[in-house]
N, C-alpha and C positions, 0 to 999 in steps of 0.2 A: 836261636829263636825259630827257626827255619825246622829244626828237628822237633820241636813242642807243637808245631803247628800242624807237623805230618803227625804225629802221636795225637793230638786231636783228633784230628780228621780221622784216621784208623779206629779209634774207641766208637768213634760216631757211626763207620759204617757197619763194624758188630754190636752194637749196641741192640738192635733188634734181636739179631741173634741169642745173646746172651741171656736178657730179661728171662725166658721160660724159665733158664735154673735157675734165678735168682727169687721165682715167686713160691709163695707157699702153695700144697695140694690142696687146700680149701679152696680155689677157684678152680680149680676142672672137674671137683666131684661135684660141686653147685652147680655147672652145667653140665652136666651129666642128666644128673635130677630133675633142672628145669627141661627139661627135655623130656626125659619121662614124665613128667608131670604135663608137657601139652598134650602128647600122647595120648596119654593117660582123657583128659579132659575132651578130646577128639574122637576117644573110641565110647566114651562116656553117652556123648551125644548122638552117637551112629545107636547105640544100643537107644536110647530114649526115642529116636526117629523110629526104629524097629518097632518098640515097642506100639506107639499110637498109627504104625501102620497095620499093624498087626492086628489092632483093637479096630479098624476102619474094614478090614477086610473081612473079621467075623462080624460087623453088624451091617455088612453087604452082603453076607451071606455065602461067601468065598469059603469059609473054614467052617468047618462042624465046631462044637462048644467043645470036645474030647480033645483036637489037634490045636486048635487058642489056647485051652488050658495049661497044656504040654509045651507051647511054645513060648506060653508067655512066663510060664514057672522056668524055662530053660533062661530068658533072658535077663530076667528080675535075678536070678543066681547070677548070672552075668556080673549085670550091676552094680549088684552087692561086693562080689570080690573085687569089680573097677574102684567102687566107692570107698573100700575099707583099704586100697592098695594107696588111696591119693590121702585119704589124712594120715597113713602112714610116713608118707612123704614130705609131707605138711610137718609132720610133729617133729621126725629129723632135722627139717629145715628149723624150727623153732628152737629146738636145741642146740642147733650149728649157732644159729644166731644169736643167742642167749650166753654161748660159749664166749663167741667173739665178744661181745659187749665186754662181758667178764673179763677179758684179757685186756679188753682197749683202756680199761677203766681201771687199772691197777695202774 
């Protein structure tokens, strides 16, 4: 009795340990992803901040029309590749998820 209850106790205190192998890699490239994706969504909002300061500064008269135009075409291309990088991310995840369903549902 006395040996089943030290073999408890020992599974119990690697039990933390062990779980990592025992999980599949769909949970650490998920958080991988969410993680790029706040990123992602953080660097999103710095470019949109830029942008409406940028548009504040050429109509205070900071920026000629030639150097706003230039800078707001540099940041909109920004944008653009933040933007088309996060539903990329998006649609992965919808296919990871669509996957699992699939599997859970069989």
């Amino acid at each position: 009795m006395v040996i089943l209850i030290i073999v408890l106790l020992v599974l119990l205190a690697l039990l933390p340990v062990l779980i990592p192998f025992f999980r599949s890699s769909d949970g650490s490239s998920s958080g991988l992803e969410q993680t790029e994706l706040q990123e992602l969504m953080a660097e999103k909002q710095t470019v949109y901040a830029a942008i409406k300061e940028l548009e504040f500064d050429h109509q205070a008269g900071k920026l000629s029309l030639t150097d706003y135009e230039q800078a707001r075409h540099s940041y909109e291309l920004r944008a653009i590749a933040i933007l088309q990088e996060i539903d990329r991310l998006g649609s992965q995840r919808e296919s990871q998820d669509a996957g699992s369903r699939g599997r859970r549902g069989r």
